[in-house]
VEXTI-719816 format. One record per residue (C-alpha): residue number from 1; residue in three letters; x, y, z. Coordinates in Angstrom, 1 decimal, padded with zeros to 4 digits. Layout:
<rs>
   num   residuo       xx       yy       zz
   NUM       ALA        X        Y        Z
...
</rs>
This chain:
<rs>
   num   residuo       xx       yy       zz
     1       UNK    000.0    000.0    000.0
     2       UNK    001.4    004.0   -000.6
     3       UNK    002.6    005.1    002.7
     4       UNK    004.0    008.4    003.1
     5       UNK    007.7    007.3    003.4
     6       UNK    010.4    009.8    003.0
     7       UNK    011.6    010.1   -000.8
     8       UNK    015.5    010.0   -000.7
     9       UNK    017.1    013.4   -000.1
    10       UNK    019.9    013.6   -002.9
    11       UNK    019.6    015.7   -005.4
    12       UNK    021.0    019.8   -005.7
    13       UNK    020.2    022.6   -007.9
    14       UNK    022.1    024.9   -009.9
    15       UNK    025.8    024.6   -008.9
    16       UNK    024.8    020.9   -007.6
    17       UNK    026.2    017.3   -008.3
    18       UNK    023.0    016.1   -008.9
    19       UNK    019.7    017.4   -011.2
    20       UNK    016.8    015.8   -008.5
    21       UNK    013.7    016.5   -011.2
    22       UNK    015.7    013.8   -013.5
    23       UNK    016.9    011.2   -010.3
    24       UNK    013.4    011.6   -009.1
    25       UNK    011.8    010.8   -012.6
    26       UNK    014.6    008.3   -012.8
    27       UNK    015.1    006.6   -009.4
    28       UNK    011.5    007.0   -007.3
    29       UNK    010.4    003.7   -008.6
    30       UNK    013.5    001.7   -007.1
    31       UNK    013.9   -000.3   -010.5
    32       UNK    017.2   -001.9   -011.3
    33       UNK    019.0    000.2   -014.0
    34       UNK    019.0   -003.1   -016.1
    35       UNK    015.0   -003.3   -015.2
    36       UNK    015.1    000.5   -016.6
    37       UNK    016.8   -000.3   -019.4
    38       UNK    014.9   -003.5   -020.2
    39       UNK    011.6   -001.4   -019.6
    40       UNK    012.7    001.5   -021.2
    41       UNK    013.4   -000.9   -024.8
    42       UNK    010.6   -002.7   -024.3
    43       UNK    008.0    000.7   -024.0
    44       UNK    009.6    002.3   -027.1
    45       UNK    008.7   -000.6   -029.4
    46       UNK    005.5   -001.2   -028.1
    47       UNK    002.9   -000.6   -031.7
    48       UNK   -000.2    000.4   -029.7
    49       UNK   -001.3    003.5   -030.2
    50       UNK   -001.5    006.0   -027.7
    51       UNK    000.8    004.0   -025.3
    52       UNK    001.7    006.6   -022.8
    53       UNK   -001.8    007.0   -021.8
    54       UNK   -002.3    003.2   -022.1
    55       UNK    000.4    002.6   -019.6
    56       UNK   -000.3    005.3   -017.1
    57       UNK   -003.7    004.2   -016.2
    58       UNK   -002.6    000.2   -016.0
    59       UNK   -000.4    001.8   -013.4
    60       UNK   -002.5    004.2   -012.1
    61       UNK   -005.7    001.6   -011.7
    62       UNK   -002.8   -000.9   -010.4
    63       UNK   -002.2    001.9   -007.9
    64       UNK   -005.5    002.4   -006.8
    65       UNK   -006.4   -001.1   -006.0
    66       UNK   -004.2   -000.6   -003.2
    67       UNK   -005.5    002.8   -001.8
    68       UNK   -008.7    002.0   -002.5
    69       UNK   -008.4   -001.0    000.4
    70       UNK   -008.0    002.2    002.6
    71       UNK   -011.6    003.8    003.4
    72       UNK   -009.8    007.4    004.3
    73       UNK   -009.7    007.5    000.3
    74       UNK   -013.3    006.7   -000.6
    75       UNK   -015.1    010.2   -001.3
    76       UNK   -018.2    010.5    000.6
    77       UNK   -019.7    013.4    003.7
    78       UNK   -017.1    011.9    006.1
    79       UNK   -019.8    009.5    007.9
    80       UNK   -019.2    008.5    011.2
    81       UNK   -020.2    004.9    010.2
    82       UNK   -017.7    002.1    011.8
    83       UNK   -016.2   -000.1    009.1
    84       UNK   -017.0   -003.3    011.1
    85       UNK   -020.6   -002.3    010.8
    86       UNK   -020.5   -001.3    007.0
    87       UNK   -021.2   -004.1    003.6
    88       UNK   -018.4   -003.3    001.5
    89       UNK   -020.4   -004.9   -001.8
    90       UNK   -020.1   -001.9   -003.8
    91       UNK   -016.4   -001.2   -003.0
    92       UNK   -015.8   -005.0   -004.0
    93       UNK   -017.9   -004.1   -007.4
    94       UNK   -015.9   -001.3   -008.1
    95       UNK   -012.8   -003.0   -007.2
    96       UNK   -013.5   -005.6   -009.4
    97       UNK   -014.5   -003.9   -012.4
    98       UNK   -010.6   -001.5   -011.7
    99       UNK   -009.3   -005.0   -012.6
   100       UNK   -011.4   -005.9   -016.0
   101       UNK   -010.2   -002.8   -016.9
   102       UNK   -006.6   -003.2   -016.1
   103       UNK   -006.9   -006.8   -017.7
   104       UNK   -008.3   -005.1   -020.6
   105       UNK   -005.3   -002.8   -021.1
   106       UNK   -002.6   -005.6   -020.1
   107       UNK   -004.2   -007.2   -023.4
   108       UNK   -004.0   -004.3   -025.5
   109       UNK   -000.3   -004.2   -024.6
   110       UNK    000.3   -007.7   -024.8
   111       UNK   -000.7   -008.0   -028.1
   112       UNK   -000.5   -011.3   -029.2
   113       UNK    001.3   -012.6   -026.5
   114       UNK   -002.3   -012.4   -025.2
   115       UNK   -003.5   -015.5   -027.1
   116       UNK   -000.9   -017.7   -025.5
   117       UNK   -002.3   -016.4   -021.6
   118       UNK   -005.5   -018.0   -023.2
   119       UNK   -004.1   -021.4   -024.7
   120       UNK   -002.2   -021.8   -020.9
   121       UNK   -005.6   -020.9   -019.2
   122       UNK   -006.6   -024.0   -021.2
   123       UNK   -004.1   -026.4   -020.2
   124       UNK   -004.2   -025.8   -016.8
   125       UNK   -008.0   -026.7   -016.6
   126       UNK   -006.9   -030.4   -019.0
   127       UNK   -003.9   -031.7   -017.6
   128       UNK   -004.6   -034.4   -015.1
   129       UNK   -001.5   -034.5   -013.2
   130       UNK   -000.3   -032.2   -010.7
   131       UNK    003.2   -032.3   -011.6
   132       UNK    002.1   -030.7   -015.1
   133       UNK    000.5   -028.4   -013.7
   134       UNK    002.8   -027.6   -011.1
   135       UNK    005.6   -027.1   -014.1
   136       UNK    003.2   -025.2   -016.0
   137       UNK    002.5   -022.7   -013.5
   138       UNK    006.0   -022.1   -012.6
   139       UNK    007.2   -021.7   -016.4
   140       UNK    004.8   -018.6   -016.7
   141       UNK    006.2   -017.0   -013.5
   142       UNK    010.1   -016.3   -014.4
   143       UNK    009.7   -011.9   -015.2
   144       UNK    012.7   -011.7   -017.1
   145       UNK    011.2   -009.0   -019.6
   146       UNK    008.6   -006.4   -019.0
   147       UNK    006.0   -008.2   -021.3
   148       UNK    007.0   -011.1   -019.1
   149       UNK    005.7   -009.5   -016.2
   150       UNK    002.8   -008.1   -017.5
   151       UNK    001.6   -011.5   -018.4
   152       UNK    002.1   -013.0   -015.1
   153       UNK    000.0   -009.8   -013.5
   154       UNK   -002.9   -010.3   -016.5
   155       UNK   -002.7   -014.3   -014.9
   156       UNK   -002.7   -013.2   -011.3
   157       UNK   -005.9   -010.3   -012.4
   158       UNK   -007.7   -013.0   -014.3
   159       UNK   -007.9   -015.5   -010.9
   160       UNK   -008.5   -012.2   -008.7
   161       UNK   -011.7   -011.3   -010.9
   162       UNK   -012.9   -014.6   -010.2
   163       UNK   -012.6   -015.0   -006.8
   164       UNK   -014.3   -011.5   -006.6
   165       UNK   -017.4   -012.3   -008.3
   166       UNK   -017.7   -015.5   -006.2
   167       UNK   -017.1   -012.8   -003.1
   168       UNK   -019.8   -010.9   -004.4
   169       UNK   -022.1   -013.9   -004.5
   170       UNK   -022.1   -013.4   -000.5
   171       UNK   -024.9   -011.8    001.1
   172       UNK   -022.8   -009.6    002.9
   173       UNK   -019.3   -008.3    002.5
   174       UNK   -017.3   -007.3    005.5
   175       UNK   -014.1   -005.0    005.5
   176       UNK   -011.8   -007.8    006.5
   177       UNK   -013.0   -009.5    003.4
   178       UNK   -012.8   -006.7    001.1
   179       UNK   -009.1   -005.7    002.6
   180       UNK   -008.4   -009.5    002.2
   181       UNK   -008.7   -009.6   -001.1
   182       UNK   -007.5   -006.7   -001.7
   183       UNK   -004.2   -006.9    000.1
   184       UNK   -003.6   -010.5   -002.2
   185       UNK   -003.5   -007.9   -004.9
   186       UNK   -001.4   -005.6   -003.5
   187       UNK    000.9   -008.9   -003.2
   188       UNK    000.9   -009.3   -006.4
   189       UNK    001.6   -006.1   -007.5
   190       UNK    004.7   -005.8   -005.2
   191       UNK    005.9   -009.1   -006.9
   192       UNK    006.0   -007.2   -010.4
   193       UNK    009.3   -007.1   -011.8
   194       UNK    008.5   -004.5   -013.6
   195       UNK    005.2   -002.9   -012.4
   196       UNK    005.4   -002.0   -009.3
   197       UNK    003.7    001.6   -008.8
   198       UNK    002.8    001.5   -005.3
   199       UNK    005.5    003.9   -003.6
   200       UNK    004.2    007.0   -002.7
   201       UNK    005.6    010.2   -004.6
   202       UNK    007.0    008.3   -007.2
   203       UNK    007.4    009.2   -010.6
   204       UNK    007.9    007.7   -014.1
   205       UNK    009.8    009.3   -017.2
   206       UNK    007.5    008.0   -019.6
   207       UNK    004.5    010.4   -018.7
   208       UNK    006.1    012.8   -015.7
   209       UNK    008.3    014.8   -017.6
   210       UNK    007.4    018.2   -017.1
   211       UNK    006.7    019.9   -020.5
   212       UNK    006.8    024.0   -019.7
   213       UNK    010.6    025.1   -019.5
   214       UNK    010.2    028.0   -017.5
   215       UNK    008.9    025.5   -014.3
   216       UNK    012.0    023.8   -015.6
   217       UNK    014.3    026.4   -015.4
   218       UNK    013.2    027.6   -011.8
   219       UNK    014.1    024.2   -010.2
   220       UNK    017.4    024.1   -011.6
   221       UNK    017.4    027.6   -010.1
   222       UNK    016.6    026.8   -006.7
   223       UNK    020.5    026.1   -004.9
   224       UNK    021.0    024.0   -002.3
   225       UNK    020.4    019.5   -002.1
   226       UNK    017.8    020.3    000.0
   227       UNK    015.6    023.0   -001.0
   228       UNK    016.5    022.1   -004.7
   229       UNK    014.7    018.6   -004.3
   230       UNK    012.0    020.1   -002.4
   231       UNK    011.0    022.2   -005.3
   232       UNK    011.2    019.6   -007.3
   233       UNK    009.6    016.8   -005.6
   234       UNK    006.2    019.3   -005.2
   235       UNK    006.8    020.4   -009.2
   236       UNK    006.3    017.1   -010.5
   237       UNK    003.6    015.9   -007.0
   238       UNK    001.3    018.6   -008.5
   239       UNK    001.8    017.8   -012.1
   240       UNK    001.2    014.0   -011.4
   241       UNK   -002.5    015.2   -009.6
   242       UNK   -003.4    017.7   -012.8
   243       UNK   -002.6    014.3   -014.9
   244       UNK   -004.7    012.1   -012.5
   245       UNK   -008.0    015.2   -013.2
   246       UNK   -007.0    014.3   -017.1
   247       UNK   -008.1    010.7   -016.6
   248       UNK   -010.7    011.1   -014.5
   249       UNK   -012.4    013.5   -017.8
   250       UNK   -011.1    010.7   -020.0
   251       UNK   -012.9    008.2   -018.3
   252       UNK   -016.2    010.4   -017.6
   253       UNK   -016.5    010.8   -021.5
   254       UNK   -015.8    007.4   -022.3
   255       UNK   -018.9    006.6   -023.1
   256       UNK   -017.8    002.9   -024.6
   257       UNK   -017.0    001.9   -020.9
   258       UNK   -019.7    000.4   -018.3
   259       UNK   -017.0    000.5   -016.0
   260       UNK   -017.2    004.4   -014.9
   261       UNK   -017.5    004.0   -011.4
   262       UNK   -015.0    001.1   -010.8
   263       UNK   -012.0    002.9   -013.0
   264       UNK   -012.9    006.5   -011.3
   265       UNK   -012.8    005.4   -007.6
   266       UNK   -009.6    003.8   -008.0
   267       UNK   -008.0    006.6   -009.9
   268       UNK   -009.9    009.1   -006.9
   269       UNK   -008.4    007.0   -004.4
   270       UNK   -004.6    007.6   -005.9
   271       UNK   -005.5    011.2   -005.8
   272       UNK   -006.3    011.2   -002.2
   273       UNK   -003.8    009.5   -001.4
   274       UNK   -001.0    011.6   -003.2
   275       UNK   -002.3    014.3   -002.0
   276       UNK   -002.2    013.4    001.8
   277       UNK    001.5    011.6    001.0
   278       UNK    002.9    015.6   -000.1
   279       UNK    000.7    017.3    002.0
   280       UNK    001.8    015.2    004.8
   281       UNK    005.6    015.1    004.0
   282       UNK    006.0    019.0    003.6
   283       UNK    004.2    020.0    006.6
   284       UNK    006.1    017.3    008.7
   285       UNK    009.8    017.3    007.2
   286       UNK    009.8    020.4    004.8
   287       UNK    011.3    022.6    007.7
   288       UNK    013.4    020.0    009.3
   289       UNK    015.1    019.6    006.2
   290       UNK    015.9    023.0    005.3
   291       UNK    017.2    023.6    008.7
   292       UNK    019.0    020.8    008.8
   293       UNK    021.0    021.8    005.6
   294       UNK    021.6    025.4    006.4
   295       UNK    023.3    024.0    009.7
   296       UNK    026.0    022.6    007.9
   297       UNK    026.3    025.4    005.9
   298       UNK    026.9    027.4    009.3
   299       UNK    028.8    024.8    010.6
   300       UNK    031.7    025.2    008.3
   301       UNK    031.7    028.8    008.3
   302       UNK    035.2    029.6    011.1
   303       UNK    034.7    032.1    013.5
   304       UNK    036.5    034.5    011.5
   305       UNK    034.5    034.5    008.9
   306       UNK    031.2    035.2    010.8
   307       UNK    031.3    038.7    010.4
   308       UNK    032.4    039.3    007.1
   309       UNK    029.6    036.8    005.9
   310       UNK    026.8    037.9    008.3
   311       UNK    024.6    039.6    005.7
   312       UNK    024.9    036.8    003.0
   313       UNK    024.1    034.0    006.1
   314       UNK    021.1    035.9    007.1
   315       UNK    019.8    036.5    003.2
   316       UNK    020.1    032.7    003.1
   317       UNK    018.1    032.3    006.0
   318       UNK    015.8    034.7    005.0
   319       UNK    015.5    032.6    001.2
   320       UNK    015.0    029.2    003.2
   321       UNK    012.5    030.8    005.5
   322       UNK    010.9    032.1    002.1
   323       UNK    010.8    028.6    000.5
   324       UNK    009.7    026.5    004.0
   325       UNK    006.6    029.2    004.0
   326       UNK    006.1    028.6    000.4
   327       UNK    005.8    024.7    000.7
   328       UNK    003.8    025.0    003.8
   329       UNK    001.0    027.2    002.4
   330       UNK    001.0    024.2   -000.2
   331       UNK    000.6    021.7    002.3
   332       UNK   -002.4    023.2    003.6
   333       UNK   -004.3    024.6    000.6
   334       UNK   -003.9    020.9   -000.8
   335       UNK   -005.2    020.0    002.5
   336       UNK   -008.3    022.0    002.6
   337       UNK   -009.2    021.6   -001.0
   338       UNK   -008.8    017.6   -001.1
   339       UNK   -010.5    017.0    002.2
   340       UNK   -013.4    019.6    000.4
   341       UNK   -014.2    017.8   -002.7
   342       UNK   -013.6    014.5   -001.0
   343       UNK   -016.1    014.7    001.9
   344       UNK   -018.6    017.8    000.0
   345       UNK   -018.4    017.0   -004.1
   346       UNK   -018.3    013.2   -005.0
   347       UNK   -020.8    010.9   -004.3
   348       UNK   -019.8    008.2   -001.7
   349       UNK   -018.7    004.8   -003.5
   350       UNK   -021.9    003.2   -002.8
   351       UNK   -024.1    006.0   -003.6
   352       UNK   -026.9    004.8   -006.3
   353       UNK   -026.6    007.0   -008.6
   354       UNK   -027.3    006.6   -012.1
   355       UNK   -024.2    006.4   -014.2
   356       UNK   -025.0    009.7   -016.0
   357       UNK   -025.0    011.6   -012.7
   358       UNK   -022.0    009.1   -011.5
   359       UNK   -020.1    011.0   -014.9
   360       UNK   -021.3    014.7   -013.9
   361       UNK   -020.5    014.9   -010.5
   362       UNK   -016.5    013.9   -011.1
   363       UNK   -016.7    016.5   -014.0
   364       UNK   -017.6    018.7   -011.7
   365       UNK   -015.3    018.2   -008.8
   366       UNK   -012.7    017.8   -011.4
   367       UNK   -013.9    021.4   -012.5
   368       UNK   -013.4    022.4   -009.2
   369       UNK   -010.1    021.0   -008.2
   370       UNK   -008.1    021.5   -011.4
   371       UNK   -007.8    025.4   -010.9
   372       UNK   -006.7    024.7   -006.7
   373       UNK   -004.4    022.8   -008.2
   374       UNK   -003.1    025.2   -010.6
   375       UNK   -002.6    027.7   -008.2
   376       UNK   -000.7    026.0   -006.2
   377       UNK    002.0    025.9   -009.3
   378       UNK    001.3    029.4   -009.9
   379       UNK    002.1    030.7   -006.2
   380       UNK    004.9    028.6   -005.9
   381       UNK    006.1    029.5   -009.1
   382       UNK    005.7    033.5   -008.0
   383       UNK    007.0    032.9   -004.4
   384       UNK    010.6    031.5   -006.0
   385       UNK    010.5    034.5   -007.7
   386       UNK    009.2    033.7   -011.1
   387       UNK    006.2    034.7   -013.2
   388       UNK    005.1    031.5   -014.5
   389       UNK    001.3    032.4   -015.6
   390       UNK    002.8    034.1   -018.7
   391       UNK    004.5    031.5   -020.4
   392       UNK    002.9    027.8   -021.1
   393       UNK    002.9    026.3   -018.1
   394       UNK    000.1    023.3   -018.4
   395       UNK   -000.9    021.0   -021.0
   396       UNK   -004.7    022.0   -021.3
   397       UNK   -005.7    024.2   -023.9
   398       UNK   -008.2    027.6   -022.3
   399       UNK   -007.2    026.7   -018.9
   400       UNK   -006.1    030.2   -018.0
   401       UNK   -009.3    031.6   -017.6
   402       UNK   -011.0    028.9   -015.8
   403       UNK   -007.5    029.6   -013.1
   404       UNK   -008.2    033.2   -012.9
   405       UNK   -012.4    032.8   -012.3
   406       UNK   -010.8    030.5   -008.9
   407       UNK   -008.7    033.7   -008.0
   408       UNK   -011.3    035.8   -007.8
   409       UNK   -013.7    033.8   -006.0
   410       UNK   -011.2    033.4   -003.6
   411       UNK   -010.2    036.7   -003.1
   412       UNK   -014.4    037.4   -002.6
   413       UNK   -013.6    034.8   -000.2
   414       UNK   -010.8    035.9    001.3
   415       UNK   -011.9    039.4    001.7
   416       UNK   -015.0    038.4    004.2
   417       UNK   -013.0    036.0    006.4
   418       UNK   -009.8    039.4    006.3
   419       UNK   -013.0    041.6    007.4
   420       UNK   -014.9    039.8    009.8
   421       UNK   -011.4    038.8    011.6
   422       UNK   -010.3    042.7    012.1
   423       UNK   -013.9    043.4    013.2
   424       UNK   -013.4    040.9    016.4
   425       UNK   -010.4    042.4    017.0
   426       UNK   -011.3    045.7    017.0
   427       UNK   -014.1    044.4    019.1
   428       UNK   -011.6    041.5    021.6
   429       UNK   -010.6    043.0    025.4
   430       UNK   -007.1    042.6    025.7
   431       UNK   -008.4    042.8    029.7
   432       UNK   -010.0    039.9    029.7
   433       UNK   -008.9    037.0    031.9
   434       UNK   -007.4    034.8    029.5
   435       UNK   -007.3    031.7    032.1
   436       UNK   -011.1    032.3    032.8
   437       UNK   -012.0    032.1    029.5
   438       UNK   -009.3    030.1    027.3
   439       UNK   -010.8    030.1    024.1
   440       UNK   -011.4    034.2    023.8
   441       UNK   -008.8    034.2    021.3
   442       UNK   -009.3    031.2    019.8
   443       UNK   -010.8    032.5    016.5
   444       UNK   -006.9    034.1    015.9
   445       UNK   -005.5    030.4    015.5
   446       UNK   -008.3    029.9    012.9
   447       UNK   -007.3    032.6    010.9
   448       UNK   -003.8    032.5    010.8
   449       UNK   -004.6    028.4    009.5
   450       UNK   -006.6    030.7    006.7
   451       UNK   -004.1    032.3    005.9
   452       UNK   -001.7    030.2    005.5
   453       UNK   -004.1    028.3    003.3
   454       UNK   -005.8    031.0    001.1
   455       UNK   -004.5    034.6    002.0
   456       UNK   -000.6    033.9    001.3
   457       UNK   -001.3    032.8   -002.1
   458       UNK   -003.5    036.0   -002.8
   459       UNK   -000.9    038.3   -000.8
   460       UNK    001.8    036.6   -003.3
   461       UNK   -000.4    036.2   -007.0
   462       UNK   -002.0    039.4   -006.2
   463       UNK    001.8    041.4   -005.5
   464       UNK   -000.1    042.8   -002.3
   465       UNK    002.2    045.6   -001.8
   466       UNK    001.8    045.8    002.1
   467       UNK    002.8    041.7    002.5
   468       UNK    005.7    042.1    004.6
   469       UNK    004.0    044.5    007.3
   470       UNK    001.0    042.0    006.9
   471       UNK    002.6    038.9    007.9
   472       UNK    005.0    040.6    010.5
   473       UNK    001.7    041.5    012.0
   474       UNK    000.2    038.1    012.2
   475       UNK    003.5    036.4    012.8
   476       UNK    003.5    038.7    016.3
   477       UNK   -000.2    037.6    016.8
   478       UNK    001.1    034.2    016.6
   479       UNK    004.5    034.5    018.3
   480       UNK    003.6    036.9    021.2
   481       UNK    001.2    037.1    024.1
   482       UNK   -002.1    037.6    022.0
   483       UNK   -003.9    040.4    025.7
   484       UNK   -001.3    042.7    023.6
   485       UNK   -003.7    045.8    022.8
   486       UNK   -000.8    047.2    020.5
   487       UNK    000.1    043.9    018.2
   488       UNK   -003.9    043.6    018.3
   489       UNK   -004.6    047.2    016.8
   490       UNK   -001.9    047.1    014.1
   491       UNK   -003.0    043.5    013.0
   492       UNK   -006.4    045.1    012.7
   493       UNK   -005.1    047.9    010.7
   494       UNK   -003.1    045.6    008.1
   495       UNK   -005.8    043.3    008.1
   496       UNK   -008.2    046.2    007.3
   497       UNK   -005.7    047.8    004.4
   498       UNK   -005.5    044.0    003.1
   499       UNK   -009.6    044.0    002.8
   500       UNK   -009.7    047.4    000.8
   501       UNK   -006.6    045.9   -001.7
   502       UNK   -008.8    042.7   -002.0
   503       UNK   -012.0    044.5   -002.9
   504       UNK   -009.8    046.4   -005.8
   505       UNK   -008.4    043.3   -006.5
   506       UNK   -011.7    041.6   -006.7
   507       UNK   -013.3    044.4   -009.0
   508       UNK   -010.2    044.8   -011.5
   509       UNK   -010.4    041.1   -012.2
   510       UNK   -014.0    041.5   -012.6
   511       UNK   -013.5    044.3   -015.4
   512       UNK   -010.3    043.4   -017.3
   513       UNK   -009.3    039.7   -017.5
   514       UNK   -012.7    038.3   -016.6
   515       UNK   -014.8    041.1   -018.3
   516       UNK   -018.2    039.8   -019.3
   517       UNK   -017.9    036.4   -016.9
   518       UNK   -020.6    037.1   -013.9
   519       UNK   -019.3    036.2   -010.6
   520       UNK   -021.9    033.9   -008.5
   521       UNK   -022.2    035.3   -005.3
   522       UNK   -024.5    032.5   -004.3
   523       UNK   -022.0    029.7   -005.3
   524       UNK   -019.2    032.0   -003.6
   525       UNK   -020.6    031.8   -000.4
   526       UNK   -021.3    028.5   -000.4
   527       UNK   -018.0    027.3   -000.9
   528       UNK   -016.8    029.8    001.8
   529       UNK   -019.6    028.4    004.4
   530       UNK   -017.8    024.5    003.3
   531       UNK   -014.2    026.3    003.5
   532       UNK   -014.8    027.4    007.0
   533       UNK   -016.6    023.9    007.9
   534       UNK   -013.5    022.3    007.7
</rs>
């Protein structure tokens, strides 16, 4: 199963030994370099058409099938049913129709290597001794070649399927059932020479390359082993989630495929769990790291050399502080907007509903996460110091717009949580006995987890020009005895100057780059009521 296991740590930028984008790409998986080679070969000769996207949902469904056997990646309204009490049929169902599908695609790629699985299917049900059969089975299980491999998996899928229908035969099917079967597949798939996907944050050239040169250009940019692999790691995390919202459209408009549901909730289930692995892994190691590497720098820095290089050691730790503050706001917007569509947008996996509303309501969460997604690139992008909306930085065609549309509703957003926050401080007694009533101040810790959710990203995309004075005012909220009537007024004031900028902000979006697109107020506050739910 994906676990959220630290990816390894070599890797530098610009100056560097090592390029991490291309160890990541090249290395995550763990393969052997003669299993790279041998897989690399085998890929580039393969005749099927449109191969890449072929392959990455074999290895994306092969994925799932081990999230999925984790219920904190089923979408649903985050039910406070117990799992021992819950019938798991439907999640078998869908399980079981991720592996028809990955059969399906093993075959396409197997060409017709695929009639020989059949002709051994055969034998095994004819021959009458069990020596035979015993020599048979082994034969088939040597994976000395990717194609190899991929037969044994579309042999181990074939057996799985039928052992899940005869499950599904039951009248009820508990979680230790459903996680049993599932966990043989998992088995399985960790036995796969040569398809293997099942490490979290890991990456594959054949569809991870990242195409735009300027996001290239800034990781290469980024010095130091540490803060250079960082960057990268999150570059190619949020690329691999904006290519996981591709196949979830592919599969809503393939209309040739009874399968939506089963193919969807697996791939849903990856994304979840992706999501959590990054998330998790900045907010937990992100600053550790850094730390960690700028106390070696300082620690081979002589005592005679402190002075002269005072100002370029504390620029440094200014641009680490930058970058750790950068990948946290990440970890939390991901945070938020995951756990939002998850538990408020798709249906739960045994919902009922037709397959036509099934197909609408992932085109619409996909609607909905795609441009949280993009902004995430954007602000990290802008917060290492580049402008990366105005070159070509994703793959889908008119996606701009649809971006921009999710900046301004969050600034609306973001302007009535900015104002209602300065009002009850204007409105808090510093006075008040804070041991009587502990929680006076508790609505500051909310907003400063706002913040560093949805108001950084605005303060950096929308070039706030007050941002420093800002965040020094609600880093002293934060850092400093909150009874302190001076720190409360002047977080008031910047918090009331950041309101009036957002309104501006709001209305010169509104009249220039989204000219003639009405903004729905109703739909707006709707999604802030959810944002503050959570």
């Amino acid at each position: 199963m994906t676990s959220d296991s630290n990816p390894p740590t070599r890797g530098q930028g610009q100056g560097g030994a090592h390029n991490a984008y291309v160890e990541l790409l090249r290395d995550s998986r763990g393969l052997r370099r003669e299993q790279r080679e041998a897989r690399d070969a085998w890929f580039s000769k393969l005749a099927e058409k449109q191969k890449d996207e072929i392959l990455f949902e074999l290895e994306i469904l092969l994925k799932g099938l081990a999230c999925f056997a984790n219920p904190r990646n089923h979408p649903g309204s985050g039910r406070r049913q117990t799992i021992v009490s819950h019938d798991f049929r439907e999640q078998l169902a869908h399980a079981k129709d991720g592996m028809l599908r990955v059969v399906q695609l093993a075959r396409m790629m197997l060409g017709e290597r695929d009639r020989a699985f059949v002709f051994q299917r055969y034998l095994e049900t004819v021959l009458p001794e069990d020596n035979s059969r015993t020599r048979l089975v082994y034969a088939t299980m040597a994976q000395e070649s990717p194609e190899a491999a991929l037969f044994l998996l579309r042999q181990a899928f074939t057996n799985l399927i039928e052992t899940g229908t005869a499950m599904l035969r039951l009248p009820r099917v508990s979680y230790r059932v459903f996680y049993a079967h599932l966990s043989i597949t998992m088995r399985e798939i960790t036995q796969s020479a040569f398809f293997n996907p099942l490490s979290a944050l890991e990456f594959r050239p054949e569809f991870d390359r990242i195409g735009s040169s300027a996001v290239l250009e800034l990781m290469q940019n980024v010095t130091g082993e540490h803060p250079h692999r960082l960057v990268a790691l999150t570059f190619l995390s949020l690329y691999r989630m904006l290519r996981y919202l591709r196949l979830l459209d592919a599969i809503t408009l393939d209309h040739t495929d009874r399968r939506v549901a089963g193919r969807a909730y697996l791939v849903l289930a990856v994304l979840r769990s992706d999501g959590r692995a990054l998330s998790n892994y900045l907010r937990r190691r992100a600053g550790e790291l850094l730390a960690e590497g700028f106390g070696r720098e300082l620690g081979r820095v002589g005592a005679s050399d402190i002075g002269a290089r005072h100002d370029a050691l504390v620029a440094e730790g200014q641009r680490l502080s930058a970058i750790k503050d950068a990948l946290l706001t990440v970890s939390a917007s991901l945070r938020v907007e995951l756990r939002r569509i998850f538990e408020h947008e798709l249906p739960p996996a045994d919902s009922k509903l037709t397959e036509q509303d099934l197909r609408a309501r992932i085109q619409g969460a996909t609607a909905l996460l795609r441009p949280a997604i993009e902004l995430c690139v954007l602000f990290l992008g802008r917060a290492l110091g580049a402008t990366l909306e105005e070159g070509r930085v994703f793959e889908d065609v008119g996606v701009r717009r649809g971006t921009i549309a999710r900046v301004r509703q969050n600034v609306w957003m973001f302007a009535q949580i900015t104002r209602a926050f300065a009002s009850k401080l204007r409105h808090a007694d510093p006075t008040s006995d804070r041991w009587a009533v502990p929680e006076s101040f508790g609505f500051v810790r909310d907003f400063l987890g706002y913040f560093r959710a949805m108001g950084y990203p605005l303060v950096v995309l929308g070039d706030y020009p007050r941002a420093r004075s800002l965040v020094a005012s609600l880093a002293a909220l934060r850092d400093a005895d909150l009874l302190d009537p001076t720190r409360l007024d002047v977080a008031a004031g910047e918090c009331e100057a950041f309101y009036d900028f957002s309104i501006q902000l709001f209305e010169r979006m509104s009249q220039r780059e989204l000219a003639g697109v009405p903004f729905d107020r109703p739909a707006a506050a709707r999604s802030l009521k959810l944002y503050l739910g959570d």
